[in-house]
DRENPA-3360 file (N, C-alpha, C; in nm, 2 decimals, always signed):
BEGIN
1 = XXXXXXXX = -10.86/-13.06/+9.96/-10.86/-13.10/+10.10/-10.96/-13.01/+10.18 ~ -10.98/-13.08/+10.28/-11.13/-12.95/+10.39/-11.03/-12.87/+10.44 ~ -11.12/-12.77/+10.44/-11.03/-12.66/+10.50/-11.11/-12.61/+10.64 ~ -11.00/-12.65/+10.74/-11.07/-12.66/+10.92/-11.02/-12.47/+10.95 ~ -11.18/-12.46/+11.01/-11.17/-12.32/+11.05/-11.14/-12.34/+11.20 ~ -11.01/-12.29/+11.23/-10.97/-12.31/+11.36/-11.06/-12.18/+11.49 ~ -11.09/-12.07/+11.43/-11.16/-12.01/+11.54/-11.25/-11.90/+11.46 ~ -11.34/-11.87/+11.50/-11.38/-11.75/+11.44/-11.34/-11.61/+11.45;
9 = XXXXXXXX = -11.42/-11.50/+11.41/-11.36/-11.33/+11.38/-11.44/-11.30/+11.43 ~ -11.51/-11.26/+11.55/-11.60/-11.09/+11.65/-11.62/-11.02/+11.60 ~ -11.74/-11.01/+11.50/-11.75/-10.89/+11.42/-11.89/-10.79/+11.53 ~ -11.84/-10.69/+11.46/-11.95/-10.61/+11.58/-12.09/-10.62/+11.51 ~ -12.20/-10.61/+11.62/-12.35/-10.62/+11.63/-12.42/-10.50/+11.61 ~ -12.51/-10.51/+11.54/-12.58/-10.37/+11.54/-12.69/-10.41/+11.67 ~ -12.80/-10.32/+11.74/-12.92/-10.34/+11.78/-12.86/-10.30/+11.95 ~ -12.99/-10.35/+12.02/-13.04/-10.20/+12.16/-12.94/-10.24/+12.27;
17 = XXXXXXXX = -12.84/-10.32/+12.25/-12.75/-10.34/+12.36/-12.64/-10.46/+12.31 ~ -12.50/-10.52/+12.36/-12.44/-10.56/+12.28/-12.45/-10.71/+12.27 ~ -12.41/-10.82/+12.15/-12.44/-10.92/+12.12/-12.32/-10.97/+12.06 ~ -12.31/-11.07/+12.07/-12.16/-11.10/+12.07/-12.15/-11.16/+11.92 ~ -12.12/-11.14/+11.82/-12.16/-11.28/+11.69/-12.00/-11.33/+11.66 ~ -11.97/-11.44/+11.64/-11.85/-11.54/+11.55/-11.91/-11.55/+11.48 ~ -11.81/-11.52/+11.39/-11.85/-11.57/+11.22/-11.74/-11.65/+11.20 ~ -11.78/-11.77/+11.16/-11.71/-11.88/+11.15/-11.66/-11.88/+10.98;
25 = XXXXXXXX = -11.78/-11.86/+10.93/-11.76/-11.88/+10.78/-11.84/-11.76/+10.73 ~ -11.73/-11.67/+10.63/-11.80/-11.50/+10.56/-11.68/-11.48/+10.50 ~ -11.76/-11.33/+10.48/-11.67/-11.25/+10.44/-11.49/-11.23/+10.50 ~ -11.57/-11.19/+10.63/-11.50/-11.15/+10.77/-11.36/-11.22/+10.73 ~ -11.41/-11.37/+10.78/-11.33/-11.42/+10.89/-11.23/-11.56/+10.77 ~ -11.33/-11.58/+10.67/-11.25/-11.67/+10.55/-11.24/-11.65/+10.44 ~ -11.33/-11.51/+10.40/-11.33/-11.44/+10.26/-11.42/-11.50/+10.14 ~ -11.57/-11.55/+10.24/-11.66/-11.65/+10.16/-11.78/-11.55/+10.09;
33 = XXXXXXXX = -11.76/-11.51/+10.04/-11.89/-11.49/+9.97/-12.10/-11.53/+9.94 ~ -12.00/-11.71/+9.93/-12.16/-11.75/+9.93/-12.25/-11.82/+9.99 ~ -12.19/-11.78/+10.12/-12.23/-11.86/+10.25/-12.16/-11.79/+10.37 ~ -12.25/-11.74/+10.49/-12.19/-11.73/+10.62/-12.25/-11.82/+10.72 ~ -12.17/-11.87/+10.84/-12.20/-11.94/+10.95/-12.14/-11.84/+11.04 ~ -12.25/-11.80/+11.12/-12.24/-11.73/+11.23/-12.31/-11.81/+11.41 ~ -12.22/-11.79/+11.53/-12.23/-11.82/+11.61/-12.27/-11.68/+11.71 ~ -12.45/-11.68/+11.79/-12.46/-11.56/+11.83/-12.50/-11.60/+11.97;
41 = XXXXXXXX = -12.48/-11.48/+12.07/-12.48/-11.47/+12.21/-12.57/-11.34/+12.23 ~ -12.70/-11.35/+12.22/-12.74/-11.22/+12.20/-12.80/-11.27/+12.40 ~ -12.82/-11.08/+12.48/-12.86/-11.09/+12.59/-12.98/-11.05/+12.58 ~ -13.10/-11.06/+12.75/-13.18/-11.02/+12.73/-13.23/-10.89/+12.69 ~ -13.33/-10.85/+12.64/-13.34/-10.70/+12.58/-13.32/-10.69/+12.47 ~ -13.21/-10.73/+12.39/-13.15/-10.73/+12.26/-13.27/-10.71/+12.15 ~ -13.29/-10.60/+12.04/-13.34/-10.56/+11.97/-13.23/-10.54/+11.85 ~ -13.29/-10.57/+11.73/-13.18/-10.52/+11.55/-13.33/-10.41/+11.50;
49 = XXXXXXXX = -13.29/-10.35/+11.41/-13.32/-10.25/+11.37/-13.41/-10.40/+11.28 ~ -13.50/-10.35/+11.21/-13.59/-10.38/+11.12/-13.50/-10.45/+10.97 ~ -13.53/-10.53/+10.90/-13.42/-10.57/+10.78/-13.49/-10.62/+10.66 ~ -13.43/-10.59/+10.56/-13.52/-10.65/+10.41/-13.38/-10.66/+10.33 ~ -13.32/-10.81/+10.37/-13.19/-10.82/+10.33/-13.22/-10.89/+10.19 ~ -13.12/-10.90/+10.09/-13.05/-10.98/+9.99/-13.01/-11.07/+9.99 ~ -13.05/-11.13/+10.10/-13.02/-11.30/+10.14/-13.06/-11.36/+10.20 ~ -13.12/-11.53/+10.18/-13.22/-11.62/+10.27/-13.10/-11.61/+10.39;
57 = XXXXXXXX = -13.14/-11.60/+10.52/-13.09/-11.66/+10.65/-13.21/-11.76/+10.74 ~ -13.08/-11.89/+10.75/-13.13/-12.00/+10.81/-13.09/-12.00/+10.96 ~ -13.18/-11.99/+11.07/-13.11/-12.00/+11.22/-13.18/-12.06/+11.31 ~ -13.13/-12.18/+11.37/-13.09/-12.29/+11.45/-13.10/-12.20/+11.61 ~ -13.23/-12.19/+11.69/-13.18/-12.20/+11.85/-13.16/-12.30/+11.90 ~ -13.00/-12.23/+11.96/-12.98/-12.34/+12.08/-13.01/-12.36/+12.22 ~ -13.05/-12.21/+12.26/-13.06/-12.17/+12.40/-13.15/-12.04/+12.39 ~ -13.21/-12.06/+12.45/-13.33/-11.95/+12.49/-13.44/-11.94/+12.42;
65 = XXXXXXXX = -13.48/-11.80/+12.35/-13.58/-11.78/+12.23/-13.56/-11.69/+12.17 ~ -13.53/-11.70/+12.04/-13.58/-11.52/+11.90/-13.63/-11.58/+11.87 ~ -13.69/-11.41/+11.86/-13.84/-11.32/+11.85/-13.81/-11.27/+11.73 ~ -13.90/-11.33/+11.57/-13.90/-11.28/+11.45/-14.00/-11.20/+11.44 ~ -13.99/-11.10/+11.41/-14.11/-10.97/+11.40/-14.14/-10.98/+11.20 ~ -14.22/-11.03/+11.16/-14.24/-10.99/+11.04/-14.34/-10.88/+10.99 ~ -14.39/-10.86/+10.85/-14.54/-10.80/+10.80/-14.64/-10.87/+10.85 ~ -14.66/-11.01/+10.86/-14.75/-11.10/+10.88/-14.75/-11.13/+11.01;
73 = XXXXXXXX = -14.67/-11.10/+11.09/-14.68/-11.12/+11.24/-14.54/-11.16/+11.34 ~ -14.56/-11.23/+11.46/-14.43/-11.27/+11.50/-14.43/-11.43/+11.56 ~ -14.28/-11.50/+11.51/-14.25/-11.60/+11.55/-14.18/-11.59/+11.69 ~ -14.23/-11.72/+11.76/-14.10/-11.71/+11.85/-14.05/-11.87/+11.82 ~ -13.90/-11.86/+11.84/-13.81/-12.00/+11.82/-13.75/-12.02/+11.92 ~ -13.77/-12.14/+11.95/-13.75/-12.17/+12.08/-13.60/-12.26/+12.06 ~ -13.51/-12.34/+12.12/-13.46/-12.41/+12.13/-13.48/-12.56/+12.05 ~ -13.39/-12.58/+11.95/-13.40/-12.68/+11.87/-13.47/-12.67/+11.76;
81 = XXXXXXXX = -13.51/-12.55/+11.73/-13.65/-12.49/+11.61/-13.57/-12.40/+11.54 ~ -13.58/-12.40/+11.43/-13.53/-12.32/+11.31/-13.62/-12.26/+11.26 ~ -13.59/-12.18/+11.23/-13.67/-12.05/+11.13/-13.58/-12.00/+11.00 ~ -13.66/-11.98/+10.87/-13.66/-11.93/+10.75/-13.68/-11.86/+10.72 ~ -13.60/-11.69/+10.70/-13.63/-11.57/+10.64/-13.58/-11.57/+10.49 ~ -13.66/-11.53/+10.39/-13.63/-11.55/+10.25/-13.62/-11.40/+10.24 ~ -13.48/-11.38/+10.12/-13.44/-11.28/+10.08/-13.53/-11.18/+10.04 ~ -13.55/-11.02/+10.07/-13.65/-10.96/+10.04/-13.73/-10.93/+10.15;
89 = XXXXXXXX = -13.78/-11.02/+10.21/-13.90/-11.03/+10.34/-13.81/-10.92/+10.47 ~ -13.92/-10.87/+10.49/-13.88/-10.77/+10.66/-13.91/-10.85/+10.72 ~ -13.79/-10.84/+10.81/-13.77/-10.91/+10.99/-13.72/-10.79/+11.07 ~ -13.74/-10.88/+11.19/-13.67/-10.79/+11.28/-13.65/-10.87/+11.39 ~ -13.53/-10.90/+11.47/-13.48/-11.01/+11.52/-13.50/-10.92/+11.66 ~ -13.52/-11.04/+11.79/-13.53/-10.99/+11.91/-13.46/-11.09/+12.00 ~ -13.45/-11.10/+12.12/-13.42/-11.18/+12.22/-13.50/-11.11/+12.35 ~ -13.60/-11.11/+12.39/-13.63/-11.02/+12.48/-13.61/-11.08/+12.63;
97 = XXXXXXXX = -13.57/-11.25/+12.63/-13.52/-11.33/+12.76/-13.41/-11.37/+12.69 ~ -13.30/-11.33/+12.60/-13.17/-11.34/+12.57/-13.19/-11.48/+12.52 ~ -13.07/-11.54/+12.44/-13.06/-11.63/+12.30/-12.91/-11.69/+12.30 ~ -12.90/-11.80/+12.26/-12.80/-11.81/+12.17/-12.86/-11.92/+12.01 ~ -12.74/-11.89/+11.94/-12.78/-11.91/+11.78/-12.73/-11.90/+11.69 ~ -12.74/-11.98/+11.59/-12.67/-11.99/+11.46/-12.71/-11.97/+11.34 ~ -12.68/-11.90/+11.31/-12.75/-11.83/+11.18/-12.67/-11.83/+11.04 ~ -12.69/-11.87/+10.93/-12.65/-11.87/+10.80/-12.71/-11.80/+10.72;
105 = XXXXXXXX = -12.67/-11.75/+10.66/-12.72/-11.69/+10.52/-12.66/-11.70/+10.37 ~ -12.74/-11.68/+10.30/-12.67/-11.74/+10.14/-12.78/-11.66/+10.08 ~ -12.68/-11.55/+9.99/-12.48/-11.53/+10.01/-12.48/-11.48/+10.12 ~ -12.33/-11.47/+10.16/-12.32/-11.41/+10.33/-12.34/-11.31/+10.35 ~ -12.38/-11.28/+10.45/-12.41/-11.18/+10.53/-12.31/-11.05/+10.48 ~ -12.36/-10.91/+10.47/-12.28/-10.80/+10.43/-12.40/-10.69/+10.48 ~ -12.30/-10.60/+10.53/-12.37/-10.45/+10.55/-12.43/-10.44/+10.48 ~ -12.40/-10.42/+10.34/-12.44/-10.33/+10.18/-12.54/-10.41/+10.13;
113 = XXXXXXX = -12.54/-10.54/+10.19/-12.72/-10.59/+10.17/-12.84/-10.59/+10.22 ~ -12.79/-10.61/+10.40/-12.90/-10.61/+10.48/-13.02/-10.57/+10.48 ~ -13.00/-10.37/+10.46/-13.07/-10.31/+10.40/-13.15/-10.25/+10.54 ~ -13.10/-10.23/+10.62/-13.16/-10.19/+10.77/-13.24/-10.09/+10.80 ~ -13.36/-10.09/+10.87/-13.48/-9.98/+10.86/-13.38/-9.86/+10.94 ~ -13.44/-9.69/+10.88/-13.33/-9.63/+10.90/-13.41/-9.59/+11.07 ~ -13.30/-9.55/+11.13/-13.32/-9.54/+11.29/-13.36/-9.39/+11.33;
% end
C-alpha cells in the first residue's frame, strides 16, 4: 500500500543566513536512503558553501530565483525551470532575491556526501 507522508522533519540549513528546508522524503524524516524530496524557503542573501556531492540533485523553482554557481559558469532558475546537477560536479547554490524550491536528490541527501568547500 502507498505510504502517505503526513508532514515533514526541519532539518537545519547550512549557508550565510537561515533557510528553512522540509524534507518530506530522506533519511531524516522516513529513513529513505535512495531518494530525498526536500521543500526549501531560502531568503534573500542566502549563500551554501560550495559542493561536489555524491548525488544527482533535481530542483523545481517555484517562487523567485537560484543562482547555480558552477566551474563553467552560473545559472539562474527562475520559476517553473528546473535545473540538473550531476553527482561529482561543483555547485554552489544562491538565492540573492530569496527562493522557494524543491529539490531531490538520488541517493538522498547526507552530510557525509555533500562534500562541502571547507570555509
Amino acid at each position: 500500500m502507498p505510504k502517505l507522508i503526513g508532514s515533514p522533519t526541519v532539518v537545519e540549513a547550512v549557508g550565510t543566513r537561515p533557510k528553512r528546508i522540509e524534507e518530506f522524503v530522506g533519511r531524516v524524516n522516513t529513513g529513505t536512503e535512495s531518494a530525498s524530496v526536500a521543500f526549501m524557503r531560502s531568503p534573500p542573501g542566502w549563500v551554501e558553501p560550495g559542493q561536489k556531492p555524491e548525488f544527482d540533485e533535481y530542483t523545481l523553482v517555484i517562487k523567485g530565483a537560484l543562482q547555480v554557481r558552477s566551474e563553467e559558469g552560473v545559472l539562474v532558475v527562475k520559476p517553473g525551470q528546473a535545473v540538473i546537477a550531476e553527482a561529482g560536479e561543483w555547485v554552489q547554490y544562491s538565492t540573492p532575491a530569496g527562493a522557494e524550491y524543491v529539490a531531490v536528490c538520488v541517493p538522498a541527501f547526507s552530510p557525509e556526501t555533500v562534500h562541502r568547500d571547507e570555509e
